[in-house]
C-alpha positions as CSV (number, residue, x, y, z in Angstrom):
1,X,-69.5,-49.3,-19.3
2,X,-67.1,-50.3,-22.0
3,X,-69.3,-49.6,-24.9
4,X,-70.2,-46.0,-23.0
5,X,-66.5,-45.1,-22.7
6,X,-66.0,-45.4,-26.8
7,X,-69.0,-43.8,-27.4
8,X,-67.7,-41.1,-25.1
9,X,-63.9,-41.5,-26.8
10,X,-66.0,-41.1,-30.5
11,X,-68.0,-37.1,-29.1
12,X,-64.1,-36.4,-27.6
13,X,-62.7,-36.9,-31.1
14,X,-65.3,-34.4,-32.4
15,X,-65.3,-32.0,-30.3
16,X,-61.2,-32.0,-30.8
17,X,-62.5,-30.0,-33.6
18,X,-64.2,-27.3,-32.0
19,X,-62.8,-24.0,-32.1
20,X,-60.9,-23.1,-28.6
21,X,-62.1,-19.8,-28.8
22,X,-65.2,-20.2,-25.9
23,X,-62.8,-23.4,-24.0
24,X,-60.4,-22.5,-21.4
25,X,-58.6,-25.2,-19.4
26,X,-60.0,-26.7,-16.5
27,X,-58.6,-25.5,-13.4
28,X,-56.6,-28.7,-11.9
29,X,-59.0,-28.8,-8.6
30,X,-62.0,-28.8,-11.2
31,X,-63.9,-32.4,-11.3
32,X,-63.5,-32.1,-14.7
33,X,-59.8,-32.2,-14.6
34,X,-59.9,-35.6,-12.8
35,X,-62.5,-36.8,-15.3
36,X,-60.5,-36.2,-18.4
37,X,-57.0,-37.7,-16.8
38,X,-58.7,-40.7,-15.4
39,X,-60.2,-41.4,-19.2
40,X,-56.7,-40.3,-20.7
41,X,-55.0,-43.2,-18.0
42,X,-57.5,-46.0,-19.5
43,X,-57.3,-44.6,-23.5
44,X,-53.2,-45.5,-22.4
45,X,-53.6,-48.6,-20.7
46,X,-56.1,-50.2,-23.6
47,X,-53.4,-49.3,-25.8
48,X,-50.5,-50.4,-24.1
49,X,-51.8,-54.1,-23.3
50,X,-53.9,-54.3,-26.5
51,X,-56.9,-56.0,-23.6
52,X,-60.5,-54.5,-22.7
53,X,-60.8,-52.4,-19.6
54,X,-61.8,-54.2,-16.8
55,X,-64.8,-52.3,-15.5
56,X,-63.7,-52.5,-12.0
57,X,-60.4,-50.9,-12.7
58,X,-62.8,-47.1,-14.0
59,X,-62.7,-44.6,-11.3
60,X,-64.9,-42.4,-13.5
61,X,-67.2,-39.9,-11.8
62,X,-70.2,-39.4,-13.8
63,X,-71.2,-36.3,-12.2
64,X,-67.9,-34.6,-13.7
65,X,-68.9,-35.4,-16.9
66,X,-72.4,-34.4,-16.4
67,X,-70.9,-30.9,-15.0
68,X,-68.9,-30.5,-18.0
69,X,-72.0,-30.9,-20.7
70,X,-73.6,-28.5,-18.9
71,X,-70.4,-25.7,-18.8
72,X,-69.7,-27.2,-23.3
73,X,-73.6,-26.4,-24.2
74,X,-72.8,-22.6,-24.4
75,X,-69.8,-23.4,-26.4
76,X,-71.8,-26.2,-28.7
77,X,-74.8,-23.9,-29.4
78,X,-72.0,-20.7,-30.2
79,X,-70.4,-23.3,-32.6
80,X,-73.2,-24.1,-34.3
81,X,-74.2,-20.6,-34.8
82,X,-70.7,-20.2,-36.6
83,X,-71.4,-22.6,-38.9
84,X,-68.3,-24.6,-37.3
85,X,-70.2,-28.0,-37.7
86,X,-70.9,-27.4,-41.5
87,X,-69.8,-30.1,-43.6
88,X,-69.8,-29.2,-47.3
89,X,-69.2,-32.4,-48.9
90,X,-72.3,-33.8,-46.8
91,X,-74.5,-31.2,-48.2
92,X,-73.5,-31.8,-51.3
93,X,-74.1,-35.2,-51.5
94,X,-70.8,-36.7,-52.4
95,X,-71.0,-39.7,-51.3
96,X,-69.6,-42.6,-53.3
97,X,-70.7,-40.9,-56.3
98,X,-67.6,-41.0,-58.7
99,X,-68.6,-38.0,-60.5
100,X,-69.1,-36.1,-58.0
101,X,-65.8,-36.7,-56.0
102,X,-63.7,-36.5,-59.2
103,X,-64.9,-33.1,-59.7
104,X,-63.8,-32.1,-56.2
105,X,-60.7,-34.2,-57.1
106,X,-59.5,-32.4,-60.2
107,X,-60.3,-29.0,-57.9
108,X,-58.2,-29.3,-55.7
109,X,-55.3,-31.0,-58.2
110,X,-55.6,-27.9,-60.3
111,X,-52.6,-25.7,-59.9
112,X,-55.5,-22.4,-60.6
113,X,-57.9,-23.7,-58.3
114,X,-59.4,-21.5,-56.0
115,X,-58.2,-23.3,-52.9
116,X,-55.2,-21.3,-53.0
117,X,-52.7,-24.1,-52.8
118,X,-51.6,-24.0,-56.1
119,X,-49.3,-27.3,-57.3
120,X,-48.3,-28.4,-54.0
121,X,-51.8,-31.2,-53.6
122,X,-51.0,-32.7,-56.4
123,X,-47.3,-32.5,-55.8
124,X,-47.6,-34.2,-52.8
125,X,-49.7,-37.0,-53.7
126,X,-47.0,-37.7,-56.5
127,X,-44.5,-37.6,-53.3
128,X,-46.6,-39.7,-51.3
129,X,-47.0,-42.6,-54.2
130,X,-43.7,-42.7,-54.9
131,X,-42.4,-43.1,-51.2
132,X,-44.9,-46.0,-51.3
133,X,-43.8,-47.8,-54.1
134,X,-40.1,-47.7,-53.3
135,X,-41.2,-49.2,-50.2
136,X,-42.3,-52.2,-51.3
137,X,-40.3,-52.3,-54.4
138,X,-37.2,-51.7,-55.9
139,X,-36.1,-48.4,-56.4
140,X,-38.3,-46.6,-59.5
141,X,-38.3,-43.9,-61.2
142,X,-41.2,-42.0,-60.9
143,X,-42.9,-41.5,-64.8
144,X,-43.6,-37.5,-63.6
145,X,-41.4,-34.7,-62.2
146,X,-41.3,-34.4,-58.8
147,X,-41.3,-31.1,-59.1
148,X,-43.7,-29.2,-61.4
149,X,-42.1,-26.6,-62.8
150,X,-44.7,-24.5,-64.6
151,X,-48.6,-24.4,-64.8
152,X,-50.7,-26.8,-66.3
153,X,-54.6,-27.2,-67.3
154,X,-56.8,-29.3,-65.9
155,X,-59.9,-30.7,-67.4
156,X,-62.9,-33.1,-66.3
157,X,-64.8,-36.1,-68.8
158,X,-62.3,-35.1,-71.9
159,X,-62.3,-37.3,-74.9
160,X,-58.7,-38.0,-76.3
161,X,-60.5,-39.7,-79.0
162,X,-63.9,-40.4,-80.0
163,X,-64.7,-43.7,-77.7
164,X,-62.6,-43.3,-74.6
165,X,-63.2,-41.1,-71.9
166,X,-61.0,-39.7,-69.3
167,X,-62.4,-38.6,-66.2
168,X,-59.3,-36.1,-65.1
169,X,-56.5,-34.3,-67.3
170,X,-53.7,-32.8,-65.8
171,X,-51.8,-31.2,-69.4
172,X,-49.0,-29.1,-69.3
173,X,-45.2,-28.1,-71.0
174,X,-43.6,-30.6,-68.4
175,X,-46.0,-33.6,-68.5
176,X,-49.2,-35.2,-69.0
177,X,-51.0,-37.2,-66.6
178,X,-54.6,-39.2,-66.8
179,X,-56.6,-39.9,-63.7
180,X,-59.1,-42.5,-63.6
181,X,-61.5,-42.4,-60.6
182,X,-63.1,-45.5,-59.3
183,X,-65.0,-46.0,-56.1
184,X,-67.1,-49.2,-56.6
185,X,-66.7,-49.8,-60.1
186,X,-64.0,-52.0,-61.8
187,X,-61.7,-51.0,-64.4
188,X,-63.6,-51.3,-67.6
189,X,-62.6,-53.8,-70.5
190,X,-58.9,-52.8,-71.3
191,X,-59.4,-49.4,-70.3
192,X,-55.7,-48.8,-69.0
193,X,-54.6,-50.5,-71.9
194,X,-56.2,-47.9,-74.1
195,X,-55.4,-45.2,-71.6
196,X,-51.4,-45.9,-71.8
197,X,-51.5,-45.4,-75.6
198,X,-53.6,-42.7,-75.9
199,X,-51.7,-40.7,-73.0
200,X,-48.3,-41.6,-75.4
201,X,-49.3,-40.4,-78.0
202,X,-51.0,-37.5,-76.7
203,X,-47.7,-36.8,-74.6
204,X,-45.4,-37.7,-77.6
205,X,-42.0,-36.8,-75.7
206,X,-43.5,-35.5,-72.5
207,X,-43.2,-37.6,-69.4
208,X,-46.7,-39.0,-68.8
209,X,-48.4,-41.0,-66.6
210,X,-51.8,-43.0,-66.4
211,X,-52.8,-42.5,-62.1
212,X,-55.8,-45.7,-61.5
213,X,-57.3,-44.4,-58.3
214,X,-59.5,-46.8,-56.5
215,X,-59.8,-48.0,-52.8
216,X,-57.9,-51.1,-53.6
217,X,-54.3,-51.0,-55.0
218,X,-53.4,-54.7,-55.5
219,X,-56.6,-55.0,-57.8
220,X,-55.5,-56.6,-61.3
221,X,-55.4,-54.2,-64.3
222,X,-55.6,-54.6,-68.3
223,X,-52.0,-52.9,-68.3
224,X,-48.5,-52.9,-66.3
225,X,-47.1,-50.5,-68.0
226,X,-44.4,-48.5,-66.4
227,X,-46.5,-45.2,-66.0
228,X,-49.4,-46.8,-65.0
229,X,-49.5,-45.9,-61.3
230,X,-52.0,-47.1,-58.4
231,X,-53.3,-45.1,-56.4
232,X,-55.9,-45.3,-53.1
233,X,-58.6,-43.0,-51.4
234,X,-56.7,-43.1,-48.5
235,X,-53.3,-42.4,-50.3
236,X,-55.4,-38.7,-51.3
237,X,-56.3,-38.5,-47.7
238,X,-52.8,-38.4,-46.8
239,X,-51.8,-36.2,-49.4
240,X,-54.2,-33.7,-48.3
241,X,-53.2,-34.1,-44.1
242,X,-50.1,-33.8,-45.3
243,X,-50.0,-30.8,-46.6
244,X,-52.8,-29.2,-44.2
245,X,-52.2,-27.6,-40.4
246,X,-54.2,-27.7,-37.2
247,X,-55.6,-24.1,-38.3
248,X,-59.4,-23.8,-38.2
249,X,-59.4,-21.4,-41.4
250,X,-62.0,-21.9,-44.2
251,X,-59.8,-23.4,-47.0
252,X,-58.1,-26.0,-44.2
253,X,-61.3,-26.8,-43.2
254,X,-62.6,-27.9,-46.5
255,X,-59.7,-29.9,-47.0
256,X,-59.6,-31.9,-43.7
257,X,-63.7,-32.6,-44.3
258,X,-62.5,-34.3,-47.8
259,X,-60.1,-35.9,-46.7
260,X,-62.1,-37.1,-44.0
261,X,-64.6,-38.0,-46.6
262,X,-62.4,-39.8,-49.1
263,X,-60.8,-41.6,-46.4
264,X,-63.8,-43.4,-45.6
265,X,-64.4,-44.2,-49.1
């Protein structure tokens, strides 16, 4: 019974998703509506006392839940018909393929990307790493504006030299910033050693910044230099859910998926 209420807690959390537009609440005298408060009263009481459920302590009446499949099938087979179920970054095979998710990453850090939210992703990833590190730190000063005052480019796999490659470039009047993406792989030999010098001198009085983005923070680098900064999957999962609303539009969809996806990472 336990395993059967998580697997039932795991389809509630998905169907969360599903556009409202076919769903209106249950009437109060509906079976369903003592279904879904009885499962809410255990969700609370697992979390309160941190214990499993005693299975004789569930009041759960399966035929509610059977009466509600059959009422959500309409709404399920409307949803798929909308495409509501789609998941882009699935199709196109993202994966833990570091290519792959740094091209999506430099999209949606690009201030001219099509996503329409100019600045403010990569803005509030530089918000989100810096409220981090003073929290484990001393105060610091962040090596970027936290503010971005004017565009910048962005560029994918550019070579600052002939033997070193970078797999994102954010380059503009205010700042330049390296991004290197890693998902399985480890840093290479020196390679944010050779990425703090080249991003000075590229820079030359511009504020810059070397961003190591992996799924592991605390992993030991080539270089501590003060604008090397560490970043995690899940700290660009934030960034994104912090920045997106509970609107089921196309462009807030795309960015829940990846974070979704990146998250997982």
């Amino acid at each position: 019974m336990i395993e059967q209420l998580r697997s039932l807690e795991r389809f509630l959390s998905a169907f969360h998703h599903l556009s409202p537009r076919e769903l209106s609440p249950p009437n109060p005298t509906h079976p369903l509506a003592h279904f879904i408060a009885e499962f809410s009263r255990l969700r609370q009481t697992a979390a309160d006392t941190k214990q499993s459920i005693d299975a004789n302590q569930i009041f759960l009446r399966p035929e509610s839940l059977t009466d509600f499949l059959q009422q959500l099938r309409p709404s399920i087979d409307a949803a798929t018909r909308r495409g509501d179920f789609v998941n882009v970054w699935t199709i196109a095979g993202l994966q833990r393929d570091e290519t792959r998710n740094a091209r999506v990453l430099s999209w949606l850090l690009d201030c001219d990307g099509s996503h329409g939210q100019g600045k403010l992703i990569f803005e509030s990833l530089l918000r989100r790493l810096t409220n981090i590190a003073s929290a484990t730190t001393a105060p610091i000063v962040s090596p970027l504006p936290s503010h971005i005052e004017r565009p910048y480019t962005t560029r994918t796999e550019i070579y600052p030299d002939s033997e070193n490659r970078v797999d994102i470039e954010l380059d503009g009047p205010d700042f330049l910033a390296f991004v290197e993406v890693k998902i399985d792989a480890p840093e290479g030999q020196d390679q944010i050693k050779r990425y703090v010098k080249l991003a000075r001198d590229k820079a030359e009085n511009r504020p810059c910044a070397v961003l190591f983005l992996s799924r592991d923070r605390d992993q030991q680098l080539s270089c501590n230099d003060d604008i090397v900064i560490r970043a995690t999957w899940v700290d660009v999962a934030m960034a994104i859910t912090d920045l997106i609303s509970e609107s089921d539009d196309l462009i807030s969809t795309l960015l829940r998926q990846f974070a979704d996806h990146v998250n997982q990472l």
